[in-house]
C-alpha positions as CSV (number, residue, x, y, z in Angstrom):
1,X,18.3,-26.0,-6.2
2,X,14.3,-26.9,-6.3
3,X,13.9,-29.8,-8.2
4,X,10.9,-32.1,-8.5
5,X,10.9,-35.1,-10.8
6,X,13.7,-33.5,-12.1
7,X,11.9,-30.4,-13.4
8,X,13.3,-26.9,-12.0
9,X,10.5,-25.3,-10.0
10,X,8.6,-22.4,-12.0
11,X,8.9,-18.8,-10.4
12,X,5.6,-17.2,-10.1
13,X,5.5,-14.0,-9.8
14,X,2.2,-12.4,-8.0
15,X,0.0,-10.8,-11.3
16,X,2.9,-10.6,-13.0
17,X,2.4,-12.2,-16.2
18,X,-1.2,-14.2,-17.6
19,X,0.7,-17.2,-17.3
20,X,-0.2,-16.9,-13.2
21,X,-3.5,-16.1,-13.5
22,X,-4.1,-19.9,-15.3
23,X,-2.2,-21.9,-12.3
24,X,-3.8,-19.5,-9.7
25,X,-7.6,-20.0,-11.0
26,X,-7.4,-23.5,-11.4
27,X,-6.0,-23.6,-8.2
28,X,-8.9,-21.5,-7.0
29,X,-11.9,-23.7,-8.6
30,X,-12.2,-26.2,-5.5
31,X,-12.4,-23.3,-3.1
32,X,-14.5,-21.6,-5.0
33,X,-16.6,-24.2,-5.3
34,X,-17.1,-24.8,-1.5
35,X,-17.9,-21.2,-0.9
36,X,-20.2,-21.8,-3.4
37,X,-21.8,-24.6,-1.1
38,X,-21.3,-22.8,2.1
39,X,-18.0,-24.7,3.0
40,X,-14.3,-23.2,3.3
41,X,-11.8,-25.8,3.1
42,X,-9.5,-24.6,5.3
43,X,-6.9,-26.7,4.9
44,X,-6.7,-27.0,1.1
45,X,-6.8,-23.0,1.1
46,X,-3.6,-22.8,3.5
47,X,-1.9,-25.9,1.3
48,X,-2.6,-24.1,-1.8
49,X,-1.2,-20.8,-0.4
50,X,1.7,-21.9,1.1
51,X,2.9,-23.5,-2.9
52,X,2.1,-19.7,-4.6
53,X,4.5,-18.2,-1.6
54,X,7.1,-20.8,-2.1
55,X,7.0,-20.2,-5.8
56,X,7.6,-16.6,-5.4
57,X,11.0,-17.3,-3.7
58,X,12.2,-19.8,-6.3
59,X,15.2,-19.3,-8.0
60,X,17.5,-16.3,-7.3
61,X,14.9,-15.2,-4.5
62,X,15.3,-18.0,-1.8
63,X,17.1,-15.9,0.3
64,X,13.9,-13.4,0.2
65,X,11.9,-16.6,0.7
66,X,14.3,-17.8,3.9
67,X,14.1,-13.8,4.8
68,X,10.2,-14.0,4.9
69,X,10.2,-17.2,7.6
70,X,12.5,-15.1,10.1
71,X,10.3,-12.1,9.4
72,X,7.1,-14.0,10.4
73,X,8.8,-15.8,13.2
74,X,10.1,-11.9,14.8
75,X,6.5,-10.9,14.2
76,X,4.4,-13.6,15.9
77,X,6.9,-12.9,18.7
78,X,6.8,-9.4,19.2
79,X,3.0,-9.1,18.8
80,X,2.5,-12.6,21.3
81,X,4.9,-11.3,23.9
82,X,3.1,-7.7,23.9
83,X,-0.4,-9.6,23.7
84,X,0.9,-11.7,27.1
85,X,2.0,-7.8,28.5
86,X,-1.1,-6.1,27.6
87,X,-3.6,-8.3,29.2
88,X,-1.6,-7.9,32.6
89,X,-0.4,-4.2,32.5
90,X,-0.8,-1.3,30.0
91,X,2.6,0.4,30.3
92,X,3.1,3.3,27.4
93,X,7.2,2.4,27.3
94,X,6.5,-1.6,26.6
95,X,3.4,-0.4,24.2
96,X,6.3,2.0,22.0
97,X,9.1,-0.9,22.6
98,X,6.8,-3.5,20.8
99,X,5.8,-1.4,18.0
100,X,9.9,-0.1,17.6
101,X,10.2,-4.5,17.6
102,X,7.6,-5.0,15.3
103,X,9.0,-1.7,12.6
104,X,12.5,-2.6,13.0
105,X,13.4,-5.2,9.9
106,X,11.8,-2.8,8.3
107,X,14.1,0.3,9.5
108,X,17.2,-2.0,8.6
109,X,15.9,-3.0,5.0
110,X,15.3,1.3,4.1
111,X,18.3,2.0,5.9
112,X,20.6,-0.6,4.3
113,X,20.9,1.3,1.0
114,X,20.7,4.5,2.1
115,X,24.3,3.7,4.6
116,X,25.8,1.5,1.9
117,X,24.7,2.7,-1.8
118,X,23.2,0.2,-3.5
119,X,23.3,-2.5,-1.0
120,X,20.2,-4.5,-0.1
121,X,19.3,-5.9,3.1
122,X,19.3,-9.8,3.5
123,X,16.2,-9.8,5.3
124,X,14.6,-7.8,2.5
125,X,11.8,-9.4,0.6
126,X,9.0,-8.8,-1.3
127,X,5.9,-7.2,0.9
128,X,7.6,-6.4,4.0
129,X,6.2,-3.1,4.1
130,X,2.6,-4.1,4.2
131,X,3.4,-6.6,6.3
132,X,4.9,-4.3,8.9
133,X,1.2,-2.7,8.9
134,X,-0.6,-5.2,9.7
135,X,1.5,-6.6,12.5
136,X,2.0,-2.4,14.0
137,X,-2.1,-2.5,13.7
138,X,-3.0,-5.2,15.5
139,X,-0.4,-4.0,18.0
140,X,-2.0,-0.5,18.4
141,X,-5.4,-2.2,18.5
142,X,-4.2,-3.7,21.4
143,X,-3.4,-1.3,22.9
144,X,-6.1,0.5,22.3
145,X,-7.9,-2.2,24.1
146,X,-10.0,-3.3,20.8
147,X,-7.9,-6.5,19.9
148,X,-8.0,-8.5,23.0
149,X,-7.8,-12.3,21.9
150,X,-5.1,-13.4,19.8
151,X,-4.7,-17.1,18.3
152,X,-0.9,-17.2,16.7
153,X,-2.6,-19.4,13.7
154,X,-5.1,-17.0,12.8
155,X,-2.6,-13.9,13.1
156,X,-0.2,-15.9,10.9
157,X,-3.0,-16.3,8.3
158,X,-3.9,-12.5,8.3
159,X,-0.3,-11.6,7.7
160,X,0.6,-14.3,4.4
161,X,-2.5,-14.0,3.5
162,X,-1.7,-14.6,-0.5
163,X,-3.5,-12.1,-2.5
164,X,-2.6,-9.2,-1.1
165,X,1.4,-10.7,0.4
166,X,3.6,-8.6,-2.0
167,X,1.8,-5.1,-2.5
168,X,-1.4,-4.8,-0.6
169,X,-3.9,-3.3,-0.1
170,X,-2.9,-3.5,3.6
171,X,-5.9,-5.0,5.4
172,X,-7.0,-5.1,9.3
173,X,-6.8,-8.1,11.2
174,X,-10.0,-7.5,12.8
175,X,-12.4,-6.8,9.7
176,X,-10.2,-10.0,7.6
177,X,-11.0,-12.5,10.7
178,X,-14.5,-11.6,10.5
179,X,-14.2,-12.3,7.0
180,X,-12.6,-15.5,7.2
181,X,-15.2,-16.8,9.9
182,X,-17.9,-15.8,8.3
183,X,-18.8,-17.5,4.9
184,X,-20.7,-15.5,2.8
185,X,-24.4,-16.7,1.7
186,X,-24.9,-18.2,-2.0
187,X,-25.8,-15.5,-3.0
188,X,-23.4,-12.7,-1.6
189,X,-21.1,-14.8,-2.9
190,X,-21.8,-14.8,-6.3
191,X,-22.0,-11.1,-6.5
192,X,-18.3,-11.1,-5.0
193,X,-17.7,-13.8,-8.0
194,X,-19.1,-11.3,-10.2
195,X,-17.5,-8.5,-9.3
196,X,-14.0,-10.7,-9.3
197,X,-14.7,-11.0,-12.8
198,X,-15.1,-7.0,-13.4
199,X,-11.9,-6.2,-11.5
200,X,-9.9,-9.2,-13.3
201,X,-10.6,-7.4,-16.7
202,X,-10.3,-4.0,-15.7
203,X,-7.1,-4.7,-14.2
204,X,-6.1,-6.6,-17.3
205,X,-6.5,-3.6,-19.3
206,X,-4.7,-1.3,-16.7
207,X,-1.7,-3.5,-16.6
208,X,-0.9,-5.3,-19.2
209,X,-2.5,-3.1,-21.8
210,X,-2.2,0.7,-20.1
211,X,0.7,0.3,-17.7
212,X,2.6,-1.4,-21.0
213,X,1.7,1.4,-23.4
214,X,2.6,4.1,-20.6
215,X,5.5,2.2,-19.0
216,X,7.1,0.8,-21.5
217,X,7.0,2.3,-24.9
218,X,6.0,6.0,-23.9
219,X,8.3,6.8,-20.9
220,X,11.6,5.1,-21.9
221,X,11.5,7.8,-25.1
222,X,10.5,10.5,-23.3
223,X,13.2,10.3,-20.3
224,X,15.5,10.1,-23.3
225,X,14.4,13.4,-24.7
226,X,14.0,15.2,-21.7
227,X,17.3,14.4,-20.9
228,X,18.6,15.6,-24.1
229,X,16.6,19.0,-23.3
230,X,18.8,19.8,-20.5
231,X,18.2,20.3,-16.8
232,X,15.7,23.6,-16.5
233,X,12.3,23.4,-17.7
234,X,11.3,21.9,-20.9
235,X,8.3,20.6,-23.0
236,X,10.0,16.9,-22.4
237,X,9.9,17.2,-18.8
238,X,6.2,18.1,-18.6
239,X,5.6,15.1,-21.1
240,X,7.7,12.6,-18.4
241,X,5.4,13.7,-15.7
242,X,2.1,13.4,-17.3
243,X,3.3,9.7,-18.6
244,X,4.4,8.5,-15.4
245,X,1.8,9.6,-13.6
246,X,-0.8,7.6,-15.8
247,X,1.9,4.6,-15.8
248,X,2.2,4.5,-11.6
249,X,-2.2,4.9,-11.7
250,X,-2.7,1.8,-14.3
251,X,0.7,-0.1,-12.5
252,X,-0.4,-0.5,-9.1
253,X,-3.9,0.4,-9.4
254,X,-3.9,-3.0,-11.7
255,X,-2.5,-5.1,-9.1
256,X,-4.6,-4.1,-6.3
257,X,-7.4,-4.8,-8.7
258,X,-5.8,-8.4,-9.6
259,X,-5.1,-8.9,-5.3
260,X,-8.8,-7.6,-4.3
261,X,-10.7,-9.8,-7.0
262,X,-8.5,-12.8,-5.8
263,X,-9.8,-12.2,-2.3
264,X,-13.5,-11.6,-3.2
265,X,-12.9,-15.4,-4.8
266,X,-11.5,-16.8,-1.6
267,X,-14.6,-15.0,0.0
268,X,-12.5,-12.4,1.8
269,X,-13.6,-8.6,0.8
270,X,-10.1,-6.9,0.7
271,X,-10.7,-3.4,0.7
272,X,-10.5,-0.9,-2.4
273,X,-7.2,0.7,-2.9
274,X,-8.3,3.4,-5.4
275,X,-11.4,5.3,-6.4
276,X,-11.0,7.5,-9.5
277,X,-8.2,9.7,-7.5
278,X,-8.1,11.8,-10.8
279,X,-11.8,12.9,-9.8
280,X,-10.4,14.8,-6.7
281,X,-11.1,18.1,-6.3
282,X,-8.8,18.8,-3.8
283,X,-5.7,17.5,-2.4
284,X,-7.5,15.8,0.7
285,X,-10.0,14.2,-0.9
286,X,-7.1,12.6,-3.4
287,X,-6.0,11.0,-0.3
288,X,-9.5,9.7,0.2
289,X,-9.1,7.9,-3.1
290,X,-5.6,7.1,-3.8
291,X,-3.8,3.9,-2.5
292,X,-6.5,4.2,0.3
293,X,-5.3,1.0,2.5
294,X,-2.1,3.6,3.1
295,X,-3.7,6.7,3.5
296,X,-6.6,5.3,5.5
297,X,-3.4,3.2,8.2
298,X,-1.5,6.2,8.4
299,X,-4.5,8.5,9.4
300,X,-5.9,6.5,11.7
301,X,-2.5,4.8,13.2
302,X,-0.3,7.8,13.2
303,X,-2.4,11.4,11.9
304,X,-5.2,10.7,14.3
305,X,-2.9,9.7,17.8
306,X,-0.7,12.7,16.4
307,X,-3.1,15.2,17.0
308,X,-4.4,13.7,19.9
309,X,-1.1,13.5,21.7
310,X,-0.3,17.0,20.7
311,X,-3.3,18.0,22.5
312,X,-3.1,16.4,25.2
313,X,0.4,18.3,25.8
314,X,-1.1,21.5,24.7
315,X,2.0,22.4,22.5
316,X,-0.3,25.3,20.2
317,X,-2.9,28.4,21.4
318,X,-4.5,27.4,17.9
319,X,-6.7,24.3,16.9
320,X,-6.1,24.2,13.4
321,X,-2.2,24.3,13.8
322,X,-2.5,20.8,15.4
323,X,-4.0,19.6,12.0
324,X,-1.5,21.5,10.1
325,X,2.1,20.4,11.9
326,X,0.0,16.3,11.7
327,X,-0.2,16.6,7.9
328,X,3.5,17.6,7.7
329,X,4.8,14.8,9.9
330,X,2.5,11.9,9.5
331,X,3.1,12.8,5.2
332,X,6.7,12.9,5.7
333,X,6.8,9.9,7.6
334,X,5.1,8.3,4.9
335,X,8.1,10.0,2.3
336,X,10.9,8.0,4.3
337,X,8.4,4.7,4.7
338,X,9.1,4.7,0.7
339,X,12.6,5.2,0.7
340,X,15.3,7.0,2.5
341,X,16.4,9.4,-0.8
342,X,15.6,13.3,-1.0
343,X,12.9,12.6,-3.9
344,X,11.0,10.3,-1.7
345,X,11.4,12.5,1.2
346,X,10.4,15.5,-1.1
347,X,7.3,13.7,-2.2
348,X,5.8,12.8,1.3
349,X,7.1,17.2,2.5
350,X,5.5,18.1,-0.4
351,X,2.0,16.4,0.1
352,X,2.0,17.2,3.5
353,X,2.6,20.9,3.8
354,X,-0.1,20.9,0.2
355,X,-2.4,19.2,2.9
356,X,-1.6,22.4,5.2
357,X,-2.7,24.9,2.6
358,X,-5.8,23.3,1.2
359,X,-7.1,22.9,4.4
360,X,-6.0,26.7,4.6
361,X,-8.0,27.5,1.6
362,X,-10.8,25.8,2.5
363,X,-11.5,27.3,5.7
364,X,-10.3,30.8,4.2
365,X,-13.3,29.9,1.6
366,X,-15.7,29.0,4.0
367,X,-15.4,32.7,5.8
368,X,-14.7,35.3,3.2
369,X,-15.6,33.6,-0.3
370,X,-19.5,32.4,0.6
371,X,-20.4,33.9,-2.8
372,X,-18.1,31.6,-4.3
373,X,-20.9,28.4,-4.8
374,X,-19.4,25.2,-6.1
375,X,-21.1,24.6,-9.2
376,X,-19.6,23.0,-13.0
377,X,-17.1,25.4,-13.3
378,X,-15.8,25.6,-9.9
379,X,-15.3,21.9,-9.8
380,X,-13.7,21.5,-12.7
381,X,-11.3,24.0,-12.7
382,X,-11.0,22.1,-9.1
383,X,-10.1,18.7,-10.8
384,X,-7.8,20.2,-13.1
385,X,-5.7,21.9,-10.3
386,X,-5.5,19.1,-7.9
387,X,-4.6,17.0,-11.0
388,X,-1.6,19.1,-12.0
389,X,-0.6,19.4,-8.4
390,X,-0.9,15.3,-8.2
391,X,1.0,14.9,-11.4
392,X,3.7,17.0,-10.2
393,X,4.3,15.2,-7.1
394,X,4.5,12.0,-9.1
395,X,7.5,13.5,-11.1
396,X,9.1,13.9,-7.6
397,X,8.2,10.3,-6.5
398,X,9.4,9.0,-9.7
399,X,13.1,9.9,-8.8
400,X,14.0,11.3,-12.7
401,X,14.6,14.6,-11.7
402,X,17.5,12.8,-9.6
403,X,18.5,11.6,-13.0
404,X,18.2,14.2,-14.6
405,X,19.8,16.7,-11.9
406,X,22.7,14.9,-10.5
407,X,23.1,11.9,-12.6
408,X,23.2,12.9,-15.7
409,X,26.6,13.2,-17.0
């Protein structure tokens, strides 16, 4: 169906292959170049864009691509038409309506499969989770009375923003405008260039060198054996978890390496997504350094006004059970935003009520164990703990025990 010259469009997959990473630097060098100088050329950076989205929805995904436009069109509505609302009245009722608007394709794309097994929505596409958080943030932020201009161009350019489109990390439209307005100095720039380089390579080895070894040749064999072990507990099943875990880390840690040194090129510092999460000591602090766009949104977007809304109704005598009932809820909401399937839902249950009791222990620790000083020892016993407890929840996330359980024949 695309045709140029009469050569079939390629399909160009975000990081998915090195082959991108050749078009997508040369394509690149001119921008880079005028940062270099002080200059953003605006308009070859949005032509340039625009071709890597359209060549992610060549081929078989044109619908996804046609799916994309409609998305972006509802979005620019809902958040314009609440925009126009809020600078006249501040209702509560229009402030939950627009933000219902604005999470709705996405409700129909989780629900679609979940209603009709193995259906997908036809408004799916790739990315239209993240993109749902950044149009539901700038929506809150207006509300909050924080975001109170709003230029339909610039909010289109925050949400298909190319880097980080498909798979984050999920920005905020406020800290990317200031960003994008602000050209960085020669130098500063340079040291983003720099660090580009540092993150292409270490997310070269993460994903096409880990992820592969993990992904590919390890956990294919070892699904296949703990299979063969049976249901219960088994050697095989332990070995699954500890490979998929590492495979899931090296994965998507990878790509939001690949997505943040592609924005430090175009001179726009996309936020971290992970800081040596295997480091944690305890389950919170994971959370502080594990796909930290997501954890950071839903703290701030739906933990934070949880507790705060709680409060304000005075629905417990005690202070810490408004923390503890948030945890539950915001990480169960954050189970279903991956998927409507028990595993998923599992996953986000079981974080949340692990939230609940290390924040138990910790205060428990605080009172009666003060002779118990964090020292070598402590902390690594720590890290290995929280590791096991992470690595288990992965084997949940990962869906094999579905397999494995009810599959199976």
């Amino acid at each position: 169906m695309f045709d140029f010259f009469g050569n079939q469009l390629p399909n160009l997959q975000p990081y998915a292959d090195p082959t991108y990473f050749i078009y997508l630097l040369i394509a690149i060098l001119p921008l880079a170049i005028g940062l270099y100088f002080g200059r953003r050329f605006k308009i070859y950076e949005a032509i340039f864009s625009l071709v890597f989205i359209v060549l992610m929805f060549t081929d078989d995904k044109l619908g996804q691509g046609l799916a994309l436009i409609g998305y972006i069109i509802w979005q620019l509505l809902a958040v314009w038409l609440y925009h126009i609302y809020r600078n006249r009245q501040n209702k509560a009722w229009v402030f939950y309506l627009a933000v219902f608007a604005s999470i709705l394709p996405l409700i129909i794309v989780k629900m679609t499969p979940a209603i009709d097994e193995g259906a997908k929505s036809i408004i799916g596409f790739l990315g239209i989770s993240y993109l749902t958080f950044r149009a539901v943030g700038v929506i809150m932020e207006m509300w909050d009375g924080v975001q109170k201009d709003f230029k339909a161009w610039h909010f289109f350019r925050f949400m298909v923003f190319m880097p980080t489109l498909s798979s984050g990390p999920i920005d905020r439209y406020r800290r990317f405008e200031k960003d994008y307005q602000q050209i960085p100095d020669r130098n500063h720039y340079v040291d983003l260039v720099g660090k580009a380089v540092k993150y292409l390579f270490i997310g070269f080895l993460y994903k096409f060198v880990l992820s592969y070894i993990f992904g590919s040749l390890m956990l294919p064999n070892a699904e296949n054996m703990a299979l063969a072990a049976g249901k219960g507990p088994s050697f095989e099943l332990l070995w699954v978890m500890y490979i998929y875990g590492f495979y899931l880390f090296f994965d998507f840690a990878g790509y939001s390496l690949f997505a943040v040194a592609v924005s430090y090129l175009m001179g726009i510092e996309t936020p971290m997504n992970f800081k040596a999460p295997f480091k944690s000591k305890n389950l919170k602090e994971f959370w502080d350094r594990w796909h930290i766009s997501l954890s950071f949104w839903f703290r701030d977007y739906v933990f934070m006004r949880m507790v705060f809304a709680m409060k304000k109704k005075r629905l417990f005598k005690k202070s810490t059970t408004y923390s503890s009932v948030a945890y539950v809820l915001n990480m169960l909401l954050m189970g279903f935003w991956h998927g409507i399937t028990w595993y998923y839902i599992a996953y986000g249950l079981f974080h949340g009520l692990g939230l609940m009791i290390n924040d138990a222990w910790l205060r428990y620790k605080r009172r009666h164990l003060k002779w118990l000083k964090s020292n070598w020892l402590t902390q690594g016993i720590a890290i290995i703990f929280t590791f096991h407890v992470v690595m288990f929840s992965f084997l949940l996330f990962s869906g094999f025990l579905n397999v494995l359980w009810f599959i199976k024949k």
